[in-house]
mmCIF file of the N, C-alpha and C atoms, coordinates in Angstrom:
data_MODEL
# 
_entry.id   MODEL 
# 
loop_
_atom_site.group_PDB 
_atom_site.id 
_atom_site.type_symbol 
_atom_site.label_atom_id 
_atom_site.label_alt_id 
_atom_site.label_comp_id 
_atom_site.label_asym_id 
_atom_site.label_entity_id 
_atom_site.label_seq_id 
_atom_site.pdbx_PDB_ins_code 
_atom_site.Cartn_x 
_atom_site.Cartn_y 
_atom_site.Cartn_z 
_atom_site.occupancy 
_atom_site.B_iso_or_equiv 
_atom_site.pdbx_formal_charge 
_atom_site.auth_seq_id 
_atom_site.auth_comp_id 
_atom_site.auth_asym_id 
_atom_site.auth_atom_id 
_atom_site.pdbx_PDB_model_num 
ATOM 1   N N  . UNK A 1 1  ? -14.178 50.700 -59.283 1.00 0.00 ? 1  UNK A N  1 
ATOM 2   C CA . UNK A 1 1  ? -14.462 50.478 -57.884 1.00 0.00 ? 1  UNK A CA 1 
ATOM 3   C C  . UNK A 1 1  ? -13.655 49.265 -57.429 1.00 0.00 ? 1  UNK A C  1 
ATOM 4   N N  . UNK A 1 2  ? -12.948 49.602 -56.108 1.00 0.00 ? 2  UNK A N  1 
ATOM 5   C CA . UNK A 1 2  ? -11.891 48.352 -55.909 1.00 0.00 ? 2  UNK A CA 1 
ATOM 6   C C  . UNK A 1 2  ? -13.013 47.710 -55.265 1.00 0.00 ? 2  UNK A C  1 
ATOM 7   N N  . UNK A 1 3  ? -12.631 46.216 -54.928 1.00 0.00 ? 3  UNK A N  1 
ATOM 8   C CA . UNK A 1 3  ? -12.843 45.243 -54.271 1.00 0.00 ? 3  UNK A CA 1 
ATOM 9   C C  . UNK A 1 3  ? -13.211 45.079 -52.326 1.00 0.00 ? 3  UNK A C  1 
ATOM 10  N N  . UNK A 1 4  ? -12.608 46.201 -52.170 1.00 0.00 ? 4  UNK A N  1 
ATOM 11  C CA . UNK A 1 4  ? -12.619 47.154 -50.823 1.00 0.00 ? 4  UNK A CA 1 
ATOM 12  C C  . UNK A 1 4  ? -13.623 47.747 -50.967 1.00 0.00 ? 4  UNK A C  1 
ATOM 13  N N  . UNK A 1 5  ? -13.796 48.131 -51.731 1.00 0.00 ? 5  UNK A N  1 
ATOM 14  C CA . UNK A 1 5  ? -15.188 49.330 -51.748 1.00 0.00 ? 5  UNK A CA 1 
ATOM 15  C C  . UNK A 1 5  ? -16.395 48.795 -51.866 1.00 0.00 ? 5  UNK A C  1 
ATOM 16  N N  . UNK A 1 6  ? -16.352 47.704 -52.877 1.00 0.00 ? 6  UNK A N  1 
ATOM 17  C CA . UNK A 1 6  ? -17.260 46.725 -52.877 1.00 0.00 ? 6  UNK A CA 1 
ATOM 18  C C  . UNK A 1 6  ? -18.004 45.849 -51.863 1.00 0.00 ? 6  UNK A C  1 
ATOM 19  N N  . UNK A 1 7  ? -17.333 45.092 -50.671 1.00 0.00 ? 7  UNK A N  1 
ATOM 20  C CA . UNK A 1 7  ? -17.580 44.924 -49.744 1.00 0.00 ? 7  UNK A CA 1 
ATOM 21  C C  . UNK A 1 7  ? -18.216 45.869 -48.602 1.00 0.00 ? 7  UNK A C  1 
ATOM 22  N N  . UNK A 1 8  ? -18.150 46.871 -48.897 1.00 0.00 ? 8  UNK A N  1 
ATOM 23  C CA . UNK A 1 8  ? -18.839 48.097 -47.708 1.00 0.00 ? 8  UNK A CA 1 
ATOM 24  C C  . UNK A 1 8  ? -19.945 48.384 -48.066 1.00 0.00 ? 8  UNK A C  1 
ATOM 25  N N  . UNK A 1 9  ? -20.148 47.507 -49.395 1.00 0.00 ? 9  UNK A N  1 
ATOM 26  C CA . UNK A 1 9  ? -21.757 47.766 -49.952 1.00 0.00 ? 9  UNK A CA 1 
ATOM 27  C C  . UNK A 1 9  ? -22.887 46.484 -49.085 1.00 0.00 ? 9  UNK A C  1 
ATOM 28  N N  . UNK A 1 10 ? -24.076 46.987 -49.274 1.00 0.00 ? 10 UNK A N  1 
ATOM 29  C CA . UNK A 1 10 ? -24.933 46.207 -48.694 1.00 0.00 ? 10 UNK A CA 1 
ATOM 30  C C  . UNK A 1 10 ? -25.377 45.262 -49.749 1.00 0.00 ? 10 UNK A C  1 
ATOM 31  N N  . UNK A 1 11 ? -25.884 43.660 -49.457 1.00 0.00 ? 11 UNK A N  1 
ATOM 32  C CA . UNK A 1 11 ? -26.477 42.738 -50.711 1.00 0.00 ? 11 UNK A CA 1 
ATOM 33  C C  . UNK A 1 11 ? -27.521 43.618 -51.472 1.00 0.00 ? 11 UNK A C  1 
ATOM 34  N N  . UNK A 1 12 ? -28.409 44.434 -51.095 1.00 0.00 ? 12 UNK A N  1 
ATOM 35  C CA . UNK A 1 12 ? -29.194 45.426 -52.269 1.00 0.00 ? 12 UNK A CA 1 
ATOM 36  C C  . UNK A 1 12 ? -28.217 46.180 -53.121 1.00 0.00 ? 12 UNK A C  1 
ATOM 37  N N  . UNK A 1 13 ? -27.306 46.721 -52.497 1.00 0.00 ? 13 UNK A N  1 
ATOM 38  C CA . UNK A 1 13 ? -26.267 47.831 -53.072 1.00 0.00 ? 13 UNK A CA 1 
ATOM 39  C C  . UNK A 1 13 ? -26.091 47.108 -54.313 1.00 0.00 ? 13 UNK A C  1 
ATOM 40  N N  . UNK A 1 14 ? -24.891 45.795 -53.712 1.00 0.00 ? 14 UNK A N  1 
ATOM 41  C CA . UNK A 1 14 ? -24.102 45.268 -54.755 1.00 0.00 ? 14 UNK A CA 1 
ATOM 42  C C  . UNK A 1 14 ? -25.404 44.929 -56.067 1.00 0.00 ? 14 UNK A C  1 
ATOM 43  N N  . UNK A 1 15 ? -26.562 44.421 -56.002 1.00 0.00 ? 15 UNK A N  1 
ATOM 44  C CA . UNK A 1 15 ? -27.398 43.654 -56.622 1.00 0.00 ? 15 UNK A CA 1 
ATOM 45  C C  . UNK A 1 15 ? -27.447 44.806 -57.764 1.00 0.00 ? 15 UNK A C  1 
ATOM 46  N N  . UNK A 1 16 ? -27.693 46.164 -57.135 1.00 0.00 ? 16 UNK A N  1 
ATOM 47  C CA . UNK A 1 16 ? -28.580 47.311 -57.888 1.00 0.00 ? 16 UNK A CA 1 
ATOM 48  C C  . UNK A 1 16 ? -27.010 47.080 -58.816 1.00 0.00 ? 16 UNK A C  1 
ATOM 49  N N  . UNK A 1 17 ? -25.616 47.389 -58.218 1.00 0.00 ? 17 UNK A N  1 
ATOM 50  C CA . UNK A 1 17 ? -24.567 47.962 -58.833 1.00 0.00 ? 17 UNK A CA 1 
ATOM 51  C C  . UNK A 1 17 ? -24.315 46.482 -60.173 1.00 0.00 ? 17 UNK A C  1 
ATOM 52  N N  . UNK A 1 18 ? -24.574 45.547 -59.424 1.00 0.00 ? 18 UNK A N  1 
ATOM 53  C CA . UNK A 1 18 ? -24.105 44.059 -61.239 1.00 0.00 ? 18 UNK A CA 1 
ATOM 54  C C  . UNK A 1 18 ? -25.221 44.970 -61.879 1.00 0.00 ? 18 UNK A C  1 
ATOM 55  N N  . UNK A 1 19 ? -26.899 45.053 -61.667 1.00 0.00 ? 19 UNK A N  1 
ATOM 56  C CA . UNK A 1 19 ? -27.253 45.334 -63.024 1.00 0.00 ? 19 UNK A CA 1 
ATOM 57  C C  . UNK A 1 19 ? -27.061 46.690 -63.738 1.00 0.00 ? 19 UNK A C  1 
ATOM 58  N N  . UNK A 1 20 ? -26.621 47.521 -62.735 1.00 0.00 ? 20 UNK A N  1 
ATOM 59  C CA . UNK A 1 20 ? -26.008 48.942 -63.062 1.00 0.00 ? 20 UNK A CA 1 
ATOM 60  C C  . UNK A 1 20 ? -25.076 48.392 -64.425 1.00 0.00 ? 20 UNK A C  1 
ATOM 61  N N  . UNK A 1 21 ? -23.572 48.082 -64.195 1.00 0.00 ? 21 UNK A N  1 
ATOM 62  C CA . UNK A 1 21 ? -22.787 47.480 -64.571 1.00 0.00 ? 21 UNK A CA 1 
ATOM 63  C C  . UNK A 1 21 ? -23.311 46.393 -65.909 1.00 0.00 ? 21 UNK A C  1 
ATOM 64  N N  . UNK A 1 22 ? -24.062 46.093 -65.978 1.00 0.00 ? 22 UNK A N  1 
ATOM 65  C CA . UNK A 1 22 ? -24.943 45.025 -66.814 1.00 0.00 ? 22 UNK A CA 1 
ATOM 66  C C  . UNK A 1 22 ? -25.236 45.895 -68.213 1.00 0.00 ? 22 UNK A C  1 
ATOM 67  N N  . UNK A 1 23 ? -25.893 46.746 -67.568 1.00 0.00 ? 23 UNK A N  1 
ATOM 68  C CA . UNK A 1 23 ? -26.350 47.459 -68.620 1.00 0.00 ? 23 UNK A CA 1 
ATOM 69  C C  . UNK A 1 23 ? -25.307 48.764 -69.370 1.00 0.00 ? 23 UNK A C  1 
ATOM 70  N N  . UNK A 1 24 ? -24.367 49.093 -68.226 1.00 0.00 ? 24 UNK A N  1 
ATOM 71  C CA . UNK A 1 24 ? -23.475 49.854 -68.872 1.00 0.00 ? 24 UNK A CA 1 
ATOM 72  C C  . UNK A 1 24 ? -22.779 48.902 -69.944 1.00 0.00 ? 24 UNK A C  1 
ATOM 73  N N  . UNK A 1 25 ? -22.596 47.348 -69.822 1.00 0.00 ? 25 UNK A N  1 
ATOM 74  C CA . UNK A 1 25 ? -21.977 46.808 -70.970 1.00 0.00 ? 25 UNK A CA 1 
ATOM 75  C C  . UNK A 1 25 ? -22.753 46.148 -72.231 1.00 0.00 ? 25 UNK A C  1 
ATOM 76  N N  . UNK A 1 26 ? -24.130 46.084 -71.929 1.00 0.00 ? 26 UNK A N  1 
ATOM 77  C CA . UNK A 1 26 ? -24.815 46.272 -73.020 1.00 0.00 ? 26 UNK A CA 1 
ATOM 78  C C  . UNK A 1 26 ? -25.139 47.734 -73.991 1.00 0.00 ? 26 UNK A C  1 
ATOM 79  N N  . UNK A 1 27 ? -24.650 49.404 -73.174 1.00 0.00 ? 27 UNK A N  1 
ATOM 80  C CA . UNK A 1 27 ? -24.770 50.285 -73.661 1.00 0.00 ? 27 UNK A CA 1 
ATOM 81  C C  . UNK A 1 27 ? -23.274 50.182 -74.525 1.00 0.00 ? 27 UNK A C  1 
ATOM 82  N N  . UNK A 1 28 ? -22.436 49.970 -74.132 1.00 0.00 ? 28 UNK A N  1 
ATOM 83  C CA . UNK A 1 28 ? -20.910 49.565 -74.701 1.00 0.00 ? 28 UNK A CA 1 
ATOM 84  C C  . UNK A 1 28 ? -21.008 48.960 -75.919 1.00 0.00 ? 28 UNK A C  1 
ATOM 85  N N  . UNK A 1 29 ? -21.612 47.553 -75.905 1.00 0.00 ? 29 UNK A N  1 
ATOM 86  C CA . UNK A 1 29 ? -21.780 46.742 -77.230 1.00 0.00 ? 29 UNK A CA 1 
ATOM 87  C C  . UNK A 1 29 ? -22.810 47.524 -78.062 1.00 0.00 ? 29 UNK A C  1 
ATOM 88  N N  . UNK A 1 30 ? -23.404 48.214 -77.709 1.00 0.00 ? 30 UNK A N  1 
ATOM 89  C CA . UNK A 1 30 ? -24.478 49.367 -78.892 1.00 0.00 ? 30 UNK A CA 1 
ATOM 90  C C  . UNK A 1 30 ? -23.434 50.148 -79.436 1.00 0.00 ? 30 UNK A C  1 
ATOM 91  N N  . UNK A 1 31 ? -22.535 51.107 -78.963 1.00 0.00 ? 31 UNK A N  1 
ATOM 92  C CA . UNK A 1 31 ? -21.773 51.611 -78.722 1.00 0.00 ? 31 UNK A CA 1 
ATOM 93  C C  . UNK A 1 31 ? -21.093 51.220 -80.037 1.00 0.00 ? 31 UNK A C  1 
ATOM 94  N N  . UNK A 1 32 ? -19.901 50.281 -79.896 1.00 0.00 ? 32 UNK A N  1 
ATOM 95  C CA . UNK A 1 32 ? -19.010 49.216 -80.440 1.00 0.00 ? 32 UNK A CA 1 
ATOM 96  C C  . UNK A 1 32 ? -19.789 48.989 -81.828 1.00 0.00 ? 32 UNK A C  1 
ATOM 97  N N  . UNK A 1 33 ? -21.256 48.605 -81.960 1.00 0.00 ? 33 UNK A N  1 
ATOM 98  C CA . UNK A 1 33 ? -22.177 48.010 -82.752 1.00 0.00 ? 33 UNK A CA 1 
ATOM 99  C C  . UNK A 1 33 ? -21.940 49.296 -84.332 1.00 0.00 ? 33 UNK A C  1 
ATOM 100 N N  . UNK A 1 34 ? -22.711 50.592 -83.610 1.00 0.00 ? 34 UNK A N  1 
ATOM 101 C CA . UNK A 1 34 ? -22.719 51.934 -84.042 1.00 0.00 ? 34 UNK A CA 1 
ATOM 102 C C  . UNK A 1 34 ? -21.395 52.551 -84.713 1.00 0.00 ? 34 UNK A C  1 
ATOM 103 N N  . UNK A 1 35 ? -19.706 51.997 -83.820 1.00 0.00 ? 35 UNK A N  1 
ATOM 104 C CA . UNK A 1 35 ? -18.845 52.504 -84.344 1.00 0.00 ? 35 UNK A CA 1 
ATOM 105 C C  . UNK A 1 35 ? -18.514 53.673 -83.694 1.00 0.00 ? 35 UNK A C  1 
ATOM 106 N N  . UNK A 1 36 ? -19.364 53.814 -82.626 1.00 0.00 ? 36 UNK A N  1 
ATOM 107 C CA . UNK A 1 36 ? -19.170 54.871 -81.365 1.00 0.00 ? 36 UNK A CA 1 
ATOM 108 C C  . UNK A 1 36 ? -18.033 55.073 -80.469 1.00 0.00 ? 36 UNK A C  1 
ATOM 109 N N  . UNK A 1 37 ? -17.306 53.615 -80.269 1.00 0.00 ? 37 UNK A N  1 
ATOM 110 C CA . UNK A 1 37 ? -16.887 53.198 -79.152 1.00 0.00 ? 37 UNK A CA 1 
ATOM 111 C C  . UNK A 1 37 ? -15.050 53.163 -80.052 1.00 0.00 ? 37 UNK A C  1 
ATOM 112 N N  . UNK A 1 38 ? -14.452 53.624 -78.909 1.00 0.00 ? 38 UNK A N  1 
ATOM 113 C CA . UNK A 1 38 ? -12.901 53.508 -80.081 1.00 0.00 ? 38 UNK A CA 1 
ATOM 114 C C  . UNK A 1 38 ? -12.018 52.734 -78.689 1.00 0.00 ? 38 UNK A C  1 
ATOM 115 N N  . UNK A 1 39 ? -12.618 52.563 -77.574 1.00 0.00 ? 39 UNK A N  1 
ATOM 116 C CA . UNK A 1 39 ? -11.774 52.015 -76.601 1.00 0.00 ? 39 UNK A CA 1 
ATOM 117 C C  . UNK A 1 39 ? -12.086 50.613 -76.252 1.00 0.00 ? 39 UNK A C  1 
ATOM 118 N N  . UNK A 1 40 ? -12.093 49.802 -76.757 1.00 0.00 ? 40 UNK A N  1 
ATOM 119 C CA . UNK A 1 40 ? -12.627 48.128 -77.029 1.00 0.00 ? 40 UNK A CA 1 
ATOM 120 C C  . UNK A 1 40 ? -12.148 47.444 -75.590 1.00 0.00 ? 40 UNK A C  1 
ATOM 121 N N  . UNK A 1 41 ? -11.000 48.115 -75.065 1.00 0.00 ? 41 UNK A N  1 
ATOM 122 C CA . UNK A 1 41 ? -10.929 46.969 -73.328 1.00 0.00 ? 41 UNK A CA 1 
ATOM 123 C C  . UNK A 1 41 ? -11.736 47.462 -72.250 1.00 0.00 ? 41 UNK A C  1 
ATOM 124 N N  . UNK A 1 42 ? -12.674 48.758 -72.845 1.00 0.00 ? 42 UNK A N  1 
ATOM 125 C CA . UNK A 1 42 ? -13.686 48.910 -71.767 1.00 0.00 ? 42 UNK A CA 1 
ATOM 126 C C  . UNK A 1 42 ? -14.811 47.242 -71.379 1.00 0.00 ? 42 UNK A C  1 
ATOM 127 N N  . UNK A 1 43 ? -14.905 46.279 -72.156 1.00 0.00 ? 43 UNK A N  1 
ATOM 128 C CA . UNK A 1 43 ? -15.257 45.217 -72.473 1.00 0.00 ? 43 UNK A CA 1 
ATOM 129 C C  . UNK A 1 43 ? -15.078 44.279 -71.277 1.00 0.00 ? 43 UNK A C  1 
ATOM 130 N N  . UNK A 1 44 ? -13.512 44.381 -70.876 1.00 0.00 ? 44 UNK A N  1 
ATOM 131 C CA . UNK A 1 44 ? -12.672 43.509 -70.135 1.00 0.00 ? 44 UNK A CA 1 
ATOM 132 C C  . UNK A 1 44 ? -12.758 44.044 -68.774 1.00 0.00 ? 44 UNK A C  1 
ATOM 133 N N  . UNK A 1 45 ? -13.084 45.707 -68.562 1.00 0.00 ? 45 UNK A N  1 
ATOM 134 C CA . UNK A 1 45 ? -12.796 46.148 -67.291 1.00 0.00 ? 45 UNK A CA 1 
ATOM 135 C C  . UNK A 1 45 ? -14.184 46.016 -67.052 1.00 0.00 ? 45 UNK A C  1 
ATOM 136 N N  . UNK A 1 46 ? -15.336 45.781 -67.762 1.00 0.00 ? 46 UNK A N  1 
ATOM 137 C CA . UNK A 1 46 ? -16.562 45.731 -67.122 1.00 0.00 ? 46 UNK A CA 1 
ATOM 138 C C  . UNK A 1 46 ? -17.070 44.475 -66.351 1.00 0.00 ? 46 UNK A C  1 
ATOM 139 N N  . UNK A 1 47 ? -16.624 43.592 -67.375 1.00 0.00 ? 47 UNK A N  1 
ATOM 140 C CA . UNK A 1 47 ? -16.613 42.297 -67.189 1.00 0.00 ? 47 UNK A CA 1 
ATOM 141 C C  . UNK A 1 47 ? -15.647 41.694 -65.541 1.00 0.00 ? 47 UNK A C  1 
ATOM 142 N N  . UNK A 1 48 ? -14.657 42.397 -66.182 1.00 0.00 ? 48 UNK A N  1 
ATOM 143 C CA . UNK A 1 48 ? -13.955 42.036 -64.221 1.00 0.00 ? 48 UNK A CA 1 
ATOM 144 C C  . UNK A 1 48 ? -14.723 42.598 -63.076 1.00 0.00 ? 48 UNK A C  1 
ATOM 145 N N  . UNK A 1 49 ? -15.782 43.924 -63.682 1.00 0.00 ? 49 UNK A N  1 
ATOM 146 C CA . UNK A 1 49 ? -15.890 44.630 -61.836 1.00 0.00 ? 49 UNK A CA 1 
ATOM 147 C C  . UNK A 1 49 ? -17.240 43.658 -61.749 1.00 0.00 ? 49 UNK A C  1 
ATOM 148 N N  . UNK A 1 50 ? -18.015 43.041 -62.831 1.00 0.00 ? 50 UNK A N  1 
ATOM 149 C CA . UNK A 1 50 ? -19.019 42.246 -62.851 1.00 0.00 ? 50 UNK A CA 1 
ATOM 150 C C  . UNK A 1 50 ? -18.455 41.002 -62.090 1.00 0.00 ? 50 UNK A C  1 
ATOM 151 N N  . UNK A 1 51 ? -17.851 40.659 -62.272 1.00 0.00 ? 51 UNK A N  1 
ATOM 152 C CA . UNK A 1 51 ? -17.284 39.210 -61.327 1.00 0.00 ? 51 UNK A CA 1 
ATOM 153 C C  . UNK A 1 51 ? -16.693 39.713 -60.219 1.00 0.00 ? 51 UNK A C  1 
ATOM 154 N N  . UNK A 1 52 ? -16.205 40.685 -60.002 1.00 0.00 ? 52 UNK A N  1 
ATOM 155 C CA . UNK A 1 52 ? -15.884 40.889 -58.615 1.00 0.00 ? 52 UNK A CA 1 
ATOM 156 C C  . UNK A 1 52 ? -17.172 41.014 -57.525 1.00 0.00 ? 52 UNK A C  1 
ATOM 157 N N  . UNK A 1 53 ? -17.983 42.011 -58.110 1.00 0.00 ? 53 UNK A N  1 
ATOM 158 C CA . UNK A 1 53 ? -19.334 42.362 -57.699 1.00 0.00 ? 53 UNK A CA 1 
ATOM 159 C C  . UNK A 1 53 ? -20.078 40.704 -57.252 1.00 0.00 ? 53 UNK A C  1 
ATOM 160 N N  . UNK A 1 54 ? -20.240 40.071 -58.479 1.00 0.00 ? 54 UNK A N  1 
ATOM 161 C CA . UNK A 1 54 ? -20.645 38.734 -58.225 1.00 0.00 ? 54 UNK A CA 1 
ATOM 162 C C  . UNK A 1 54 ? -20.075 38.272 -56.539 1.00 0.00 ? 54 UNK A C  1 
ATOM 163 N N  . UNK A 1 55 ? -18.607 38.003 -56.767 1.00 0.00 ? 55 UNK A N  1 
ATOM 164 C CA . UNK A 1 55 ? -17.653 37.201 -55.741 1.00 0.00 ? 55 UNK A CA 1 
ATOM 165 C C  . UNK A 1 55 ? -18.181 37.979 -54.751 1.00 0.00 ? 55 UNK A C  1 
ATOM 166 N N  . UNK A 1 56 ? -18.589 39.502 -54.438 1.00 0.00 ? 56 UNK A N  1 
ATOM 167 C CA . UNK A 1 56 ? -18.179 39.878 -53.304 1.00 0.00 ? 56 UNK A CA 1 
ATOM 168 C C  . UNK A 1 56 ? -20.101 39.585 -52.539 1.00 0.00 ? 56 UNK A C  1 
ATOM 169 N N  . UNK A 1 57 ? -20.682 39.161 -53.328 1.00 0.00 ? 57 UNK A N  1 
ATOM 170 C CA . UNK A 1 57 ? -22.257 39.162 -53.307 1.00 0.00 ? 57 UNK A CA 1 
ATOM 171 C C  . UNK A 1 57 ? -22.592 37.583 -52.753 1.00 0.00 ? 57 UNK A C  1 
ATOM 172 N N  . UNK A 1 58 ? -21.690 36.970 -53.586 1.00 0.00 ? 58 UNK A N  1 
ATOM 173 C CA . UNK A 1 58 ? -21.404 35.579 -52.801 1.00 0.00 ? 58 UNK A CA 1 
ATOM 174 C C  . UNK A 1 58 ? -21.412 35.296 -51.456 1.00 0.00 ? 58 UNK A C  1 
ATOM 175 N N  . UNK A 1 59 ? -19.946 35.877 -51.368 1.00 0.00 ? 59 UNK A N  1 
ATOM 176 C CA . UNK A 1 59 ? -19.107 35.911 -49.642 1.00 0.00 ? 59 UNK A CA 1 
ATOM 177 C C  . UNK A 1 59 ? -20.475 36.074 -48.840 1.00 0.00 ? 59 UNK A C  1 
ATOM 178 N N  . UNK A 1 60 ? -20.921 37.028 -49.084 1.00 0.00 ? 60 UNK A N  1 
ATOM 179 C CA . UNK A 1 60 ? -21.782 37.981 -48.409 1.00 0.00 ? 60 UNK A CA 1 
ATOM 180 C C  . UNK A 1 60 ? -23.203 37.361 -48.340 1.00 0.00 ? 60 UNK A C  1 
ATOM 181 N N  . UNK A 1 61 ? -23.832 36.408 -48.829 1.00 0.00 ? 61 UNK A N  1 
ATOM 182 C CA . UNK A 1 61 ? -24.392 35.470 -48.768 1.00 0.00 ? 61 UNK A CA 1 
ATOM 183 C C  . UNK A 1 61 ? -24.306 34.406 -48.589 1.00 0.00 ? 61 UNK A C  1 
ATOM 184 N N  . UNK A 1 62 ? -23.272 34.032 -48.381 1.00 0.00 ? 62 UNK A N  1 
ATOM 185 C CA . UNK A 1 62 ? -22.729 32.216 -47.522 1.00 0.00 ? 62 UNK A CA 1 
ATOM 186 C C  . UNK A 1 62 ? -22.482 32.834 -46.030 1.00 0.00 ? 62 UNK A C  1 
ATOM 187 N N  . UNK A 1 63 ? -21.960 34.110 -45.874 1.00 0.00 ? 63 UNK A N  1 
ATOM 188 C CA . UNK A 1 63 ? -21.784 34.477 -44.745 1.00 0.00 ? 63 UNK A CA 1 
ATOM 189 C C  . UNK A 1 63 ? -22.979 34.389 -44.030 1.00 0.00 ? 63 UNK A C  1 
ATOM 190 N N  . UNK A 1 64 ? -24.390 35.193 -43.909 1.00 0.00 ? 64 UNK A N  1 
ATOM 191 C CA . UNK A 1 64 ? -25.474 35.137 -43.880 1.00 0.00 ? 64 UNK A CA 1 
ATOM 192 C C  . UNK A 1 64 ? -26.124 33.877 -43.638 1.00 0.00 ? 64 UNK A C  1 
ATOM 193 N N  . UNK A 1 65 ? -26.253 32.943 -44.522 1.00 0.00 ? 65 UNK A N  1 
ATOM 194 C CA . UNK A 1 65 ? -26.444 31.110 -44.404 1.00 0.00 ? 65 UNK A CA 1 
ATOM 195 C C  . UNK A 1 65 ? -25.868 30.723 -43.649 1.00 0.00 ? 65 UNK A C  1 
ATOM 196 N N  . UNK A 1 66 ? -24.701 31.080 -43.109 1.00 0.00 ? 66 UNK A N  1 
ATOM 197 C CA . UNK A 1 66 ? -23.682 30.548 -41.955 1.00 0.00 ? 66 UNK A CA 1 
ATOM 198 C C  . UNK A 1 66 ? -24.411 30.764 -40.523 1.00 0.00 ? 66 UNK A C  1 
ATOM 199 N N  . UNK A 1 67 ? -24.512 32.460 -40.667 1.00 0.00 ? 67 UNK A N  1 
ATOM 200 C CA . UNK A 1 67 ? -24.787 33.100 -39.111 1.00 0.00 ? 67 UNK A CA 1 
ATOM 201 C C  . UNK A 1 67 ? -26.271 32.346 -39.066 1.00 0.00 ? 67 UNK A C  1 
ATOM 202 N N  . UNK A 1 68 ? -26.971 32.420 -40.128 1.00 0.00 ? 68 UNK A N  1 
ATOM 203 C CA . UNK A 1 68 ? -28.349 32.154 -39.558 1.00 0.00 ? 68 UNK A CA 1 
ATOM 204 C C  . UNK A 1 68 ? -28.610 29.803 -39.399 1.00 0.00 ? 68 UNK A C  1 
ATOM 205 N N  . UNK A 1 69 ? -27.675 29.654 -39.584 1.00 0.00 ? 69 UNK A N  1 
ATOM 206 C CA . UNK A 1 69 ? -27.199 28.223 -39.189 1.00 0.00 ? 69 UNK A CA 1 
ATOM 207 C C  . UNK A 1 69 ? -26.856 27.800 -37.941 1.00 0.00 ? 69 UNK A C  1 
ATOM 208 N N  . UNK A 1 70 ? -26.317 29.130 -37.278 1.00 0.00 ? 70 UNK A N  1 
ATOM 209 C CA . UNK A 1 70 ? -25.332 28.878 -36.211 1.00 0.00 ? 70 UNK A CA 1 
ATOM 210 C C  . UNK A 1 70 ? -26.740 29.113 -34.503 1.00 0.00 ? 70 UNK A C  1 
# 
């Protein structure tokens, strides 16, 4: 999911989608654990859409603190 797409989500969306994402990389490290798993940079791409998700959950909450400041 790009970074674009991410933003068109609502603060519930994104919230549900990190622990979505959360747990798909704890199913990964079971995975990996078991000897299941033969593609090891799934690790790295989870981890990035997790920080993007984060960043875009951010924005999107300072934004919010702003308007309701103003």
């Amino acid at each position: 999911m790009s970074v674009n797409d991410l933003r068109e989500l609502s603060v519930t969306e994104l919230k549900n989608k990190i622990v979505d994402l959360k747990k798909e990389l704890m199913d990964s490290r079971f995975a990996l654990a078991t000897s299941q798993l033969e593609d090891t940079s799934v690790f790295k791409k989870i981890r990035k859409e997790i920080a993007q998700a984060n960043t875009v959950l951010t924005e999107k909450l300072s934004v919010e603190n702003v308007e309701e400041g103003e």
